[in-house]
C-alpha positions in Angstrom: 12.9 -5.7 9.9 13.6 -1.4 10.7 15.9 -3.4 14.1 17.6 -5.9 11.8 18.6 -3.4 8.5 17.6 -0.3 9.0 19.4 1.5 6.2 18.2 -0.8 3.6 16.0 0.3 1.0 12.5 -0.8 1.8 10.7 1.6 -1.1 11.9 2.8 -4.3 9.7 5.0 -6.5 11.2 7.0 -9.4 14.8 7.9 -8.9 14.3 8.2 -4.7 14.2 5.4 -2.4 13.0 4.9 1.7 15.1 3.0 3.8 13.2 1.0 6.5 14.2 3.7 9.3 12.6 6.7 7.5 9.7 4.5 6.3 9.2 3.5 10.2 9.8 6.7 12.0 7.3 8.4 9.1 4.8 5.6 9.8 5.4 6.2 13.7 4.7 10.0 12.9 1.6 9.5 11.4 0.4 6.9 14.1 1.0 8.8 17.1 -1.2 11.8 15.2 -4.4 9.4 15.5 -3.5 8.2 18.9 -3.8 11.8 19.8 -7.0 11.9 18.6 -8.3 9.2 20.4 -8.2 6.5 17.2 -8.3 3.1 19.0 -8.2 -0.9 17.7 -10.9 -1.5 15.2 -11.7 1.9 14.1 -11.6 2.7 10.4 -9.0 5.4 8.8 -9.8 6.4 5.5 -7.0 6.8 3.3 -6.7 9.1 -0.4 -3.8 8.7 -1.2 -1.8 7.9 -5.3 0.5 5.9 -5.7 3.5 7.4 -3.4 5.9 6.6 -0.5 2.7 8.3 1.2 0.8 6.2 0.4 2.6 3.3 2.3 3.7 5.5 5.3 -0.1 6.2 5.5 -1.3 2.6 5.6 1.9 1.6 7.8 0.9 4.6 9.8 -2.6 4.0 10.8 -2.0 -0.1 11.3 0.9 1.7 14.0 -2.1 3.5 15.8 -3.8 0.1 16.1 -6.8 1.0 13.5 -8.0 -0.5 10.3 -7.1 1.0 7.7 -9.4 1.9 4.1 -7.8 3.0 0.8 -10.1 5.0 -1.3 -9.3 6.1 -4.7 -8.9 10.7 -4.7 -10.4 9.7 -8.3 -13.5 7.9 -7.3 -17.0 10.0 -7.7 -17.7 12.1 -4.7 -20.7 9.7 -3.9 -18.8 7.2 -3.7 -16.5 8.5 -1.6 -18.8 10.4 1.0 -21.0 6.6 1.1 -17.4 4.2 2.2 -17.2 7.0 4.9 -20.5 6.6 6.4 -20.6 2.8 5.7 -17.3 1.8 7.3 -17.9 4.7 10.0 -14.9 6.3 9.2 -13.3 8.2 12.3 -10.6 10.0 10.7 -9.1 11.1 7.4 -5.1 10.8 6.1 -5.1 12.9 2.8 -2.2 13.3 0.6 -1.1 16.7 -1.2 -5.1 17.9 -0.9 -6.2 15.3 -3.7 -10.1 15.3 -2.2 -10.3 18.6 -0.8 -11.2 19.0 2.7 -14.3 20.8 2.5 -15.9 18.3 0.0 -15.7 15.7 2.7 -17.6 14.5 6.6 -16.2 16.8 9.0 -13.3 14.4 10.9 -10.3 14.7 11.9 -8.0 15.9 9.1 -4.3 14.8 8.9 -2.3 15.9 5.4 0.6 13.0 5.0 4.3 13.9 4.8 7.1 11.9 4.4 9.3 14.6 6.3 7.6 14.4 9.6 9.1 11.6 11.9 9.3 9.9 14.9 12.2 8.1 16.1 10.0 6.1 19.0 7.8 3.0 17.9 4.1 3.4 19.5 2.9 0.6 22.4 1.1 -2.3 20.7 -2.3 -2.1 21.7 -4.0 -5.2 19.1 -4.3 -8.3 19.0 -4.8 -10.7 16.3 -8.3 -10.6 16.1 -8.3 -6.6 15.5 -9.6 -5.2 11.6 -6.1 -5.0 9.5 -8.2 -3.2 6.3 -11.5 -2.9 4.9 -11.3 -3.0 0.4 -14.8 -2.1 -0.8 -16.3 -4.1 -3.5 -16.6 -2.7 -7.4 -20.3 -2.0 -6.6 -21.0 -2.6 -10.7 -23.9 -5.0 -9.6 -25.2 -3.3 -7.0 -23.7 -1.4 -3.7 -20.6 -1.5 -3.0 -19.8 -3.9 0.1 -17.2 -3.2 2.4 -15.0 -6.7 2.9 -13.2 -6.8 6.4 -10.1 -8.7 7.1 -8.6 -9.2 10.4 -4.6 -8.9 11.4 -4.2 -13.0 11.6 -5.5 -13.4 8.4 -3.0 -10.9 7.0 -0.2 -12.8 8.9 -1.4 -15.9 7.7 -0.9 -15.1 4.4 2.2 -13.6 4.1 3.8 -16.5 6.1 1.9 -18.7 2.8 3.3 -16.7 0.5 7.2 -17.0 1.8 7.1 -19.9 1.8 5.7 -20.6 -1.4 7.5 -18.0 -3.4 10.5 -17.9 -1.4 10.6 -14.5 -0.6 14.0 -13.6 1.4 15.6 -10.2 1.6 17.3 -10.1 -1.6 13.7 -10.5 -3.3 12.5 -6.9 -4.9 8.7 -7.3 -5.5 6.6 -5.3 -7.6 3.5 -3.3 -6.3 1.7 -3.0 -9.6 -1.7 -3.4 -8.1 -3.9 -0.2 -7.2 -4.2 -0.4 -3.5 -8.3 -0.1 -3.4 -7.6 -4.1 -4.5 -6.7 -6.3 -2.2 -3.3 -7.7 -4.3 -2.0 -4.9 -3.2 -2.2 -6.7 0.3 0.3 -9.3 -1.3 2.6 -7.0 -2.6 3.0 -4.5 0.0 3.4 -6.4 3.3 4.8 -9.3 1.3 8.2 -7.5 0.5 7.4 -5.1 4.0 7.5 -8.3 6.6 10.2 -10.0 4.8 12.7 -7.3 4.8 12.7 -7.2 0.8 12.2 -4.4 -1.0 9.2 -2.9 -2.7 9.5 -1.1 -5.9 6.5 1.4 -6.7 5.2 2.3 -9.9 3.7 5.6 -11.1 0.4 5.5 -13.1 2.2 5.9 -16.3 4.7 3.2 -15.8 2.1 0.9 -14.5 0.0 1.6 -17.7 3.3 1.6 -20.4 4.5 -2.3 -21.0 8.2 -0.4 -22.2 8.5 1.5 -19.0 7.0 -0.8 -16.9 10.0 -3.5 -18.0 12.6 -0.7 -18.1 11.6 -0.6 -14.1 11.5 -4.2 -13.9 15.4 -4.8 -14.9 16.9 -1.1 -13.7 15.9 -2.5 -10.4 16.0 -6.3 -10.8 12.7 -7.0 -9.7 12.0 -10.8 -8.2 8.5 -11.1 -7.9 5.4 -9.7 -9.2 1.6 -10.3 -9.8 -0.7 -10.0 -12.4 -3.9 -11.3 -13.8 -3.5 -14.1 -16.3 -4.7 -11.3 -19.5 -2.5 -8.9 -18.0 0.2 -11.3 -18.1 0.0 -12.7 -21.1 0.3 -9.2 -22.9 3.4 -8.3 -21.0 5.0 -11.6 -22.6 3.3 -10.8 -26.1 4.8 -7.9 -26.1 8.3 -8.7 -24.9 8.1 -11.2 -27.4 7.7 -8.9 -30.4 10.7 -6.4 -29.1 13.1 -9.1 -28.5 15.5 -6.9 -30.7 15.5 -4.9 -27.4 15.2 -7.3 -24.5 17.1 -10.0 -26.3 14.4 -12.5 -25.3 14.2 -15.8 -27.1 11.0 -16.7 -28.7 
C-alpha cells in the first residue's frame, strides 16, 4: 500500500493526519531499533501505548522486526502489568511519552516511541506465516488472565474475509473505536492498513461522548465501523432523539 499511494492519509487523529510513507518509514524506525537488539520471529514486544499515531507505528513497528507484538493498557494495575511480562516472556519494551515509568518495570530493553524518527529503508522479511502476529490477554475476572496467541496467517486470513464481505476498497474510512488490548481492534486496524483505506482514530473522550464521536464520524465520512450490539443500539437511540441535529428520520 506505502509503494502504490504513498501520500495518502493512512491515519487521522484530531486535526493531524499520517500518510502511509511517514507511518512506514516511522514503523521501519522502530523495527530496525529491536533488530539491533537482537529481537527475532516469535518473540514478544510489549507495548503501552494510548490511543495515538504511536500507538500504530509501535505495533506496525515491532510486526517490521519480525516479533509478536502485546498491547497492554499504561492504565492497568502494576501487577497486572509486571505478570503479562513474565507470562508472555516479554523481551523488550516500546513505551510511549513515559506512561509506565521505566523503573516501575522488568529491566529490558527500553525504546520511548516517536513519530519523528524515521527510516526511509523497509527491513528484510525474516517470517513466515506460521510466526506469532500478537498475543491479547484475557479479562482475568474469573481467574488469571490467559494470554491468547494468534499467528500471521490467521491475521491474513481474516482480513482477506472481511474485504470481501464488507467491501472494503480504498475509498473506505474505518473507525478504530475499539481499545487495542481487545482483539477488534485487530479488525479495525489492519482492516483499513492492508487495504489502503484509511483509519480514523479516536481519543478517549470522543470514543466515550455519542455527540463527538458522530461529529468524527461525518467530518471525516467514516465507511465502516464496529461495535457491540448494546453499544450500537445506543448510538442509534441517541441519534434518534437529536434528529433536530443530524436530520435523521425516525
Amino acid at each position: 500500500q506505502v509503494t502504490k499511494k504513498p501520500n495518502k492519509e493512512a491515519l487521522l487523529f484530531g486535526k493531524d493526519h499520517m500518510t502511509y510513507r511517514e507511518l512506514n518509514d516511522s514503523a521501519n524506525y522502530v523495527g530496525s531499533q529491536l533488530r539491533e537488539l537482537g529481537i527475532k520471529p516469535n518473540d514478544v514486544v510489549a507495548l503501552l501505548a494510548s490511543r495515538s499515531f504511536e500507538m500504530i507505528i509501535g505495533m506496525i513497528g515491532i510486526l517490521k522486526a519480525g516479533a509478536a507484538y502485546l498491547p497492554i493498557d499504561p492504565q492497568s494495575p502494576l501487577d497486572r502489568i509486571k505478570y503479562m511480562f513474565k507470562n508472555s516472556n516479554a523481551k523488550a519494551v516500546l513505551n510511549y511519552q513515559g506512561q509506565v515509568k521505566k523503573n516501575k518495570l522488568p529491566e529490558l530493553p527500553f525504546i520511548e516511541l516517536s513519530r519523528d524518527k524515521r527510516q526511509i529503508e523497509n527491513l528484510p522479511l525474516i517470517n513466515s506465516s506460521k510466526d506469532l502476529a500478537y498475543i491479547i490477554y484475557t479479562s482475568g475476572t474469573t481467574g488469571i488472565p490467559k494470554g491468547v496467541m494468534l499467528e500471521q496467517n490467521g491475521l491474513v486470513n481474516l482480513i482477506r474475509w472481511q474485504m470481501r464481505e464488507a467491501g472494503i476498497n480504498e475509498q473506505s474510512v474505518i473507525l478504530q473505536k475499539s481499545t487495542y488490548i481487545f482483539d477488534a481492534s485487530v479488525w479495525e486496524c489492519f482492516l483499513a492498513l492492508l487495504t489502503g483505506s484509511t483509519l480514523q482514530l479516536l481519543s478517549e473522550k470522543e470514543n466515550n461522548d455519542f455527540k463527538l464521536l458522530i461529529d468524527k464520524i461525518i467530518e471525516n465520512r467514516v465507511t465502516h465501523t464496529l461495535m457491540i450490539p448494546t453499544v450500537f443500539d445506543a448510538l442509534l437511540d441517541y441519534m434518534l432523539d437529536e434528529d433536530r441535529i443530524y436530520g435523521f428520520d425516525s
